[in-house]
C-alpha positions in Angstrom: 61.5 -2.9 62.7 65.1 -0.9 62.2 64.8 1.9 64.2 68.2 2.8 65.0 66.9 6.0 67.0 64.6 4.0 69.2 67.5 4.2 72.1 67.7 8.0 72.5 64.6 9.8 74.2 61.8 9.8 72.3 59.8 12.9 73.5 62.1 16.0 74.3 59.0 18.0 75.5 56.7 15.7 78.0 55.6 15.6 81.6 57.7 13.5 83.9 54.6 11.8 85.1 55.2 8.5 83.7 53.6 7.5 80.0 49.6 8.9 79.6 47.0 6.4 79.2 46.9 5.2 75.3 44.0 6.6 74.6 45.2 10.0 74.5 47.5 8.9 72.4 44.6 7.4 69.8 42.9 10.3 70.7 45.4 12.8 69.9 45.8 10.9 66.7 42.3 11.6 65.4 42.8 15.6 65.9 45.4 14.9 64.0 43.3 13.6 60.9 41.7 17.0 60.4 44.1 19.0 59.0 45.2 15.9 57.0 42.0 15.0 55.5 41.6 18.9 55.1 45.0 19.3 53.1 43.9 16.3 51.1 40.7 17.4 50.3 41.7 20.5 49.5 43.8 19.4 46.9 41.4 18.4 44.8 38.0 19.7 45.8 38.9 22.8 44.2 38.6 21.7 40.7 35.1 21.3 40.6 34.5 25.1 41.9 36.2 26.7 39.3 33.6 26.8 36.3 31.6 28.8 39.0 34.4 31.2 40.0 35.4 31.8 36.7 31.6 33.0 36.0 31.5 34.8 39.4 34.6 36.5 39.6 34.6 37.0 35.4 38.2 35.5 35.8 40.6 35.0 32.9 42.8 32.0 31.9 45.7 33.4 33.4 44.3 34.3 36.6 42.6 31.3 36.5 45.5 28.9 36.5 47.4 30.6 39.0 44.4 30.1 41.8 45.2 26.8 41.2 48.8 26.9 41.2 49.6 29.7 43.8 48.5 26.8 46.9 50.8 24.3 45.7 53.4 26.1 45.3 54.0 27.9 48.0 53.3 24.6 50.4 55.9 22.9 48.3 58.2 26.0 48.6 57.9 26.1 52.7 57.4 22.4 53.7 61.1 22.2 54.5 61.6 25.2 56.1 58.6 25.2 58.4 59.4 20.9 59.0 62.7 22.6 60.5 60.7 25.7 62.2 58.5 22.8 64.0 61.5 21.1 65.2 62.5 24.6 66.8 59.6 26.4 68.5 57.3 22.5 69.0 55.2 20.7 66.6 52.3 21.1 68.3 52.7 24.7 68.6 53.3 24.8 65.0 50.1 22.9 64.2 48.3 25.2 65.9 49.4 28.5 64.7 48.9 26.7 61.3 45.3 25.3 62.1 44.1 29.0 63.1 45.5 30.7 60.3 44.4 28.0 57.8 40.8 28.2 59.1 40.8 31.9 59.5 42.2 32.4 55.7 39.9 30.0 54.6 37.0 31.8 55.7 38.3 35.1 54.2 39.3 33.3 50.8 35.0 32.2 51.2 33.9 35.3 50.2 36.8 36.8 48.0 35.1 39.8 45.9 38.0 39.5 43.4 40.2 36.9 41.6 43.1 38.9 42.6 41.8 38.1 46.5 41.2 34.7 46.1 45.0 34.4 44.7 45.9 35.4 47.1 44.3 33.8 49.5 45.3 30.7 47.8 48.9 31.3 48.4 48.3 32.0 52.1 46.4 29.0 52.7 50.0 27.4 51.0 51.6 29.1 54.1 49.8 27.7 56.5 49.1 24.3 55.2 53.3 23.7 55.3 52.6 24.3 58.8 49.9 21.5 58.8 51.6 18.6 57.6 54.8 18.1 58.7 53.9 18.6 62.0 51.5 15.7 61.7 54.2 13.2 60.8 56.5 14.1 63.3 53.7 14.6 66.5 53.4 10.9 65.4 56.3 10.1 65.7 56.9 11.0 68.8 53.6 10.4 70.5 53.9 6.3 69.1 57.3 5.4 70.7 55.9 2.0 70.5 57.2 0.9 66.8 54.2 -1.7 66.4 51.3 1.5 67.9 53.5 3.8 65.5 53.2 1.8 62.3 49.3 1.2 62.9 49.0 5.1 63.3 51.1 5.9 60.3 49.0 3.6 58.6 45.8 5.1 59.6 47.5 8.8 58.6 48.2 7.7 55.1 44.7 6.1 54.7 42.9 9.6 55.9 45.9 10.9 53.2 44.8 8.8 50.6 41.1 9.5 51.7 41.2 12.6 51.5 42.6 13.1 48.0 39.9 10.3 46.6 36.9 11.8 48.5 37.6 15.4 47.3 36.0 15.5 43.8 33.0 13.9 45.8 32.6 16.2 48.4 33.8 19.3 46.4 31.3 18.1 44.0 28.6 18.4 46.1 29.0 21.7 48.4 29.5 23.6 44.9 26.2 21.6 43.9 23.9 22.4 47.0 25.6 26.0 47.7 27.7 27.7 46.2 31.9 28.0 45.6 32.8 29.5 48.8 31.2 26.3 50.6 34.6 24.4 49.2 37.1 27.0 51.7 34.3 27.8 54.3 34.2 24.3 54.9 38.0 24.4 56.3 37.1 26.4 58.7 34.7 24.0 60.8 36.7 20.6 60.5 39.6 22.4 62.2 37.7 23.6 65.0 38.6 20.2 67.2 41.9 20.5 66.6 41.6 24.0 67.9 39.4 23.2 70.8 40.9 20.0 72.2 44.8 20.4 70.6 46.2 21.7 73.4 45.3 19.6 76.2 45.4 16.4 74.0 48.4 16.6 72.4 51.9 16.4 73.9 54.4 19.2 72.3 57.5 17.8 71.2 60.5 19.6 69.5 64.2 19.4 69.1 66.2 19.7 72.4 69.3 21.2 70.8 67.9 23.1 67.7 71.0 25.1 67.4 70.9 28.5 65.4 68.7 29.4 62.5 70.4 30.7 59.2 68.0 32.5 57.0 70.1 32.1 53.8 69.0 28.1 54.1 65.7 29.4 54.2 65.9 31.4 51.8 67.2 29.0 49.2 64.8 26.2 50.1 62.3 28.2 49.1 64.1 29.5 45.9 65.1 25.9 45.3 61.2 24.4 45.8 59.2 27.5 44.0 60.9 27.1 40.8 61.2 23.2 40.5 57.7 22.7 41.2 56.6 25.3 38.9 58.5 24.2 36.0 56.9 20.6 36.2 53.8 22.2 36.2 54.5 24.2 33.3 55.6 21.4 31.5 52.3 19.6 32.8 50.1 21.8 31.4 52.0 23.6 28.4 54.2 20.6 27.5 57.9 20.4 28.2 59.5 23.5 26.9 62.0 26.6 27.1 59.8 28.2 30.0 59.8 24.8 32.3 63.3 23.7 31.4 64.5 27.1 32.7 62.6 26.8 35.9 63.9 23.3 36.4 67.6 24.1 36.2 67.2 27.7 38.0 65.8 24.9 40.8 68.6 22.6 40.6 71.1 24.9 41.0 69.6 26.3 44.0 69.3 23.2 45.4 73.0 22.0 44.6 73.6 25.8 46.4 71.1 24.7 49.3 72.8 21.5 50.2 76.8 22.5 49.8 75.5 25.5 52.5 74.1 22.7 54.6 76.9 20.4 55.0 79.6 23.6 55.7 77.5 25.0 58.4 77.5 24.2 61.8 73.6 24.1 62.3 72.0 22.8 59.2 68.4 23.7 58.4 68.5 20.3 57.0 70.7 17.2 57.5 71.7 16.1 54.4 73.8 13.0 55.9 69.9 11.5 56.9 70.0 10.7 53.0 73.7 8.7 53.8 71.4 6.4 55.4 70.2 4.1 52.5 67.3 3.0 54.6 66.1 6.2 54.8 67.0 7.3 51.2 65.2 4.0 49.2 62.1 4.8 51.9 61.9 8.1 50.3 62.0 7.1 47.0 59.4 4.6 47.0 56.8 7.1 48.5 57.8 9.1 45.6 56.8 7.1 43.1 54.0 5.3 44.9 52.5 9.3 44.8 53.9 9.0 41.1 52.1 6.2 40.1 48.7 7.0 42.1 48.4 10.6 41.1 48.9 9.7 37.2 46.5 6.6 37.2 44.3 8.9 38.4 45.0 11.6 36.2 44.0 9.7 32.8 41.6 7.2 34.4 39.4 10.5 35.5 39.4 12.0 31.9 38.4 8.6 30.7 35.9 8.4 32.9 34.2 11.4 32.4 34.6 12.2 28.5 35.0 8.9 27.3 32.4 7.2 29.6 30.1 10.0 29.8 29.9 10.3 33.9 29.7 12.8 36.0 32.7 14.3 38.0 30.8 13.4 41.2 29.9 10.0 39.5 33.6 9.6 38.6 34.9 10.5 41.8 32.3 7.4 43.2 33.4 5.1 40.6 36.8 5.6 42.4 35.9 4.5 46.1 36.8 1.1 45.7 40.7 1.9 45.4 40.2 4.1 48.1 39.2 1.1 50.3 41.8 -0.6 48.4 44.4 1.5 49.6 43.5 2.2 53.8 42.7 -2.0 53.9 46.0 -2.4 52.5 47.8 -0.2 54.9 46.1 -1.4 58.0 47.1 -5.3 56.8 50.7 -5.0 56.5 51.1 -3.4 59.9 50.8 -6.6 61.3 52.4 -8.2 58.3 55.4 -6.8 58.9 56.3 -9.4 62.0 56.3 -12.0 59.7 57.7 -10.4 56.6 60.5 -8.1 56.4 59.4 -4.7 55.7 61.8 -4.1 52.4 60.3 -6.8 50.9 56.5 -5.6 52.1 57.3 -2.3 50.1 58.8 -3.9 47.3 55.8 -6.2 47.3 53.7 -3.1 47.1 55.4 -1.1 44.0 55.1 -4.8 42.2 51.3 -4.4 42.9 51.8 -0.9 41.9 53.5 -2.4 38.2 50.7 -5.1 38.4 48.1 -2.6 38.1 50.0 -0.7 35.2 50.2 -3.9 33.4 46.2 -4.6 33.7 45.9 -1.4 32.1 48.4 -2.3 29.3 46.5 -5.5 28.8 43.2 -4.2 28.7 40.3 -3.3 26.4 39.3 0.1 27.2 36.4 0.1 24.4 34.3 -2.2 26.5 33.0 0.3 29.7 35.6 1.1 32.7 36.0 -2.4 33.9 39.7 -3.1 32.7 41.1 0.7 34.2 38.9 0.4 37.8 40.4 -3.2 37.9 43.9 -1.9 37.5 43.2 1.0 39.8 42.4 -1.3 42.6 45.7 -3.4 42.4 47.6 -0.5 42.1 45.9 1.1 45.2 46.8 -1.6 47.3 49.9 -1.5 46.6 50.2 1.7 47.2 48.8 1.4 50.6 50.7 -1.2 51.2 54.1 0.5 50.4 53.7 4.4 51.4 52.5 3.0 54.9 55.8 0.8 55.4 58.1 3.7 53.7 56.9 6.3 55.9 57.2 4.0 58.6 61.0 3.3 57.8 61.9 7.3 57.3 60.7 8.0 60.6 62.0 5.0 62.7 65.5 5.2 60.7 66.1 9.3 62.2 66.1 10.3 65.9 63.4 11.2 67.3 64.4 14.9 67.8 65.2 15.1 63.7 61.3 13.9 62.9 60.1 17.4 62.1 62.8 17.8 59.3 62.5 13.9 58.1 58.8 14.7 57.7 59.0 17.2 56.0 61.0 15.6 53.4 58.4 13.0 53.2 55.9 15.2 52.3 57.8 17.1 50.0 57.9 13.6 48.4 54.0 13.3 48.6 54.0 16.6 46.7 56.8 15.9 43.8 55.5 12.5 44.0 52.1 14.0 42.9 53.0 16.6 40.8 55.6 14.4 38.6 52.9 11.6 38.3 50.7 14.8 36.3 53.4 16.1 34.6 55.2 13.4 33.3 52.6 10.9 32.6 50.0 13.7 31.8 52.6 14.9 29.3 53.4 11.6 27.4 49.4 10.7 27.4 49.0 14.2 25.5 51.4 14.0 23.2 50.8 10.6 22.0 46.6 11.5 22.1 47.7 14.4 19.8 50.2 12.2 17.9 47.9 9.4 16.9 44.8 11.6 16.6 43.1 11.2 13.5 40.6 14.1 12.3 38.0 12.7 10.1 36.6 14.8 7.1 34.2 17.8 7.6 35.7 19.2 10.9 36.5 23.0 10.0 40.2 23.9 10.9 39.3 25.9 14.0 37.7 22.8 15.8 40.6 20.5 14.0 42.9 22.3 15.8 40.4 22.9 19.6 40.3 18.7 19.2 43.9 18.3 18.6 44.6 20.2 21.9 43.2 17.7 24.2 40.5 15.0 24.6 37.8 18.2 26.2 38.3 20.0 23.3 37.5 16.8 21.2 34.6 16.7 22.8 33.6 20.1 22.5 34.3 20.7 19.5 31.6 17.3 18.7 29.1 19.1 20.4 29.3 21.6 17.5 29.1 19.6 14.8 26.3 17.7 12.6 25.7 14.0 12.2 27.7 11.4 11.8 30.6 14.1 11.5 30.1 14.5 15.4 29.9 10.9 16.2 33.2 10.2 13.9 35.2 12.9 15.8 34.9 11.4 19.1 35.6 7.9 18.2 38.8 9.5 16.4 39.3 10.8 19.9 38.9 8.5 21.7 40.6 5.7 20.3 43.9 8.0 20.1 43.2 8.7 23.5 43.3 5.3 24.6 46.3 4.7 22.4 47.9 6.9 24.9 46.9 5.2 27.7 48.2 2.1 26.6 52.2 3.7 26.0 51.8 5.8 29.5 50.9 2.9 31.2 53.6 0.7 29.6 56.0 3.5 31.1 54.4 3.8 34.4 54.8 -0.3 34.8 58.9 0.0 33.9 59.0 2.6 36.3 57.1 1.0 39.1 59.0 -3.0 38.3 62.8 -0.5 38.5 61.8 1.0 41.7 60.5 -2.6 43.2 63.7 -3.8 42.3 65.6 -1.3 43.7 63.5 -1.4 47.1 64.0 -5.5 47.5 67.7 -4.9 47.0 68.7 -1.8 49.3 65.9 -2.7 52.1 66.3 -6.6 52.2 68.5 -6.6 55.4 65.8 -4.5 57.5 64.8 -6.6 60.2 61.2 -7.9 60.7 59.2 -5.9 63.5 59.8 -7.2 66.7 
């Protein structure tokens, strides 16, 4: 594997007792998976609370959207920043202070008597899960100096990743089922307790040996750069592409052309923009990017199909979904050994070519005839993703020094979260326009539900429910066939995308060496 940063000291903050036995190493890595599968599932558990709070808390549309935004935004706003803080004060230390705030917030945000609360506990649990997550990365990277135990561990980290986020509408599904709302955040609060308990005496602290000073106007523009960008796709996600997002997303840009001329003129950068010099490094972030991209917007219309155009449940969807998850941690476990006989470039090219493969089944496909044709693409594209987020994540880590890990990390999972929120916005966008394009509304549907089922494929279906026989059954096959129209074009765009970027991976990566 190229790791040009396996000749400096891998572990600035160790005892000088000789290397611990590697169980504590595995070991270490499994309290590591609790606050990842926790940050995963907490993505998208959520969701299937709300219809609860909103009756609960009497919460408006407005409020309502921002409990769901207020987390993601401020844990895309920070990851930077606290990535840099963890390479500063220890990683470990980091995930700590993060762990016991994220499970003490939780439990607050549990019984929040207000929307207003339960905003804002959303947005401190954002604080605290920056803390989370790049600390994870990096602890692995520098508890596995061991390239071949490191890629096995990063493989098992991206499968409880990936895990996380597919077993979320399950779980969430059920705690709001058997108790009530507060179950989904209470539930934070126990799976970080091992962390807590056994953290400190399990895991080694690393950090930066020569952090240098820290220069609050690079904070403060990371987070001005972040905030804004990821808001604006959001807004274009969910109100289309617009006057609103657009400003948003230049406000962003120019922050971030700000943030990066400050980092290269002063003489301790809170981020080291030469690390994207290295093409290696670069390319590796880019293909988790759009591996995220390509996931996260499957998902996205294969979900809505599955529930309003296939009639199942959102726990029922969510199972429907499990064989990708396999899919996906198989796939990243095999190509850690594949990896010695294949070079790795051409492992996570191979990967985004799955990644287009699965597109393409979905291009091909008949949707009319039950989910057989989408949960088939799903799968291919699932392994590929497995397959090319474990070897990219591999290759950002082993191409910094070890001492830089807590800022590469955090650009990774800055990645995972633009990666995510663009596969929503931008393929979530083009699938509603085109449903609302080619959406035909047959005769008898008042103007008032004409325009509820021109909206969206829910109000479609709502709107049905409303109406007489065969009026009712007319408007949902309307529906659904533009909705499936849709699927077809965002598809078609998601394979270009996903065939450019495996190009583009072959080419730059070729020349990495197999792992030794």
């Amino acid at each position: 594997m190229f790791t040009p940063s396996s000749t400096q000291a891998p572990r600035s903050v160790r005892p000088a007792l000789g290397r611990p036995a590697p169980w504590r190493d595995w070991a270490a890595l499994g309290l590591l998976m609790f606050p990842v599968l926790l940050v995963a599932v907490d993505n998208t558990a959520l969701t299937f609370a709300l219809p609860q709070i909103a009756r609960s808390l009497d919460v408006g549309g407005v409020q309502l959207l921002w409990i769901i935004d207020a987390y993601p935004l401020v844990l895309a706003a920070l990851l930077v920043s606290m990535g840099n803080l963890g390479d500063r004060i220890g990683r470990r230390r980091l995930l700590l202070i993060g762990s016991t705030g994220f499970a003490a917030v939780s439990a607050a945000t549990a019984f929040a008597p207000s929307a207003e609360w339960l905003i804002a506990g959303r947005a401190a649990l954002g604080i605290f899960g920056a803390m989370l997550m790049p600390s994870t990365l990096s602890l692995i990277r520098n508890i596995f100096t061991d390239p071949n135990r490191r890629r096995l561990a990063i493989a098992v980290w991206a499968a409880g990743f990936s895990g996380g986020a597919t077993l979320g509408p399950i779980f969430g599904g059920w705690l709001v089922e058997h108790f009530w709302w507060g179950a989904v955040f209470l539930v934070a609060a126990f799976l970080l307790l091992p962390l807590l308990a056994f953290g400190r005496v399990l895991i080694p602290e690393s950090k930066d040996a020569n952090p240098g000073r820290v220069d609050p106007p690079s904070i403060a523009l990371s987070i001005v750069t972040m905030a804004p960008f990821v808001y604006g796709i959001k807004e274009s996600a969910v109100h289309g592409f617009g006057a609103t997002s657009a400003g948003f997303l230049v406000f962003g840009l120019v922050m971030g052309v700000l943030f990066v001329r400050r980092q290269q003129r002063i003489d301790s950068p809170m981020l080291d923009v030469s690390l994207f010099k290295n093409k290696v490094f670069s390319t590796a972030i880019v293909a988790n990017v759009l591996s995220l991209f390509s996931m996260t917007g499957f998902i996205y219309f294969f979900a809505q199909h599955l529930q309003l155009v296939e009639g199942r449940s959102p726990m029922e969807a969510g199972i429907a979904m499990i064989p990708a998850l396999l899919a996906t941690v198989m796939a990243g476990m095999l190509v850690v050994p594949l990896v010695k006989r294949v070079r790795p470039g051409f492992v996570v090219a191979g990967g985004l070519t799955l990644s287009a493969a699965g597109y393409l089944v979905a291009v091909l496909g008949d949707h009319s005839e039950g989910p057989v044709f989408l949960l088939s693409a799903l799968t291919v594209l699932a392994v590929g993703v497995g397959a090319a987020e474990t070897i990219s994540n591999d290759l950002i880590l082993g191409s910094v020094p070890a001492d830089k890990s807590g800022a590469a990390s955090a650009i990774s999972e800055t990645g995972y979260e633009l990666g995510s929120l663009l596969g929503t916005a931008v393929l979530g966008s083009i699938l509603t326009a085109s449903y609302q394009h080619n959406l035909v509304i047959p005769e008898g549907v008042s103007s008032q539900l004409a325009g509820k089922a021109s909206e969206t494929l829910a109000g479609a279906v709502d709107a049905a429910g409303t109406l007489p026989e065969p009026t009712s059954a007319a408007l949902l096959n309307a529906a659904r066939v533009a909705f499936d129209s849709g699927v077809h074009i965002t598809a078609a765009i998601g394979l270009v995308l996903m065939a450019g970027a495996a190009v583009l991976a072959g080419v730059v990566l070729r020349r990495v060496p197999k792992a030794q």
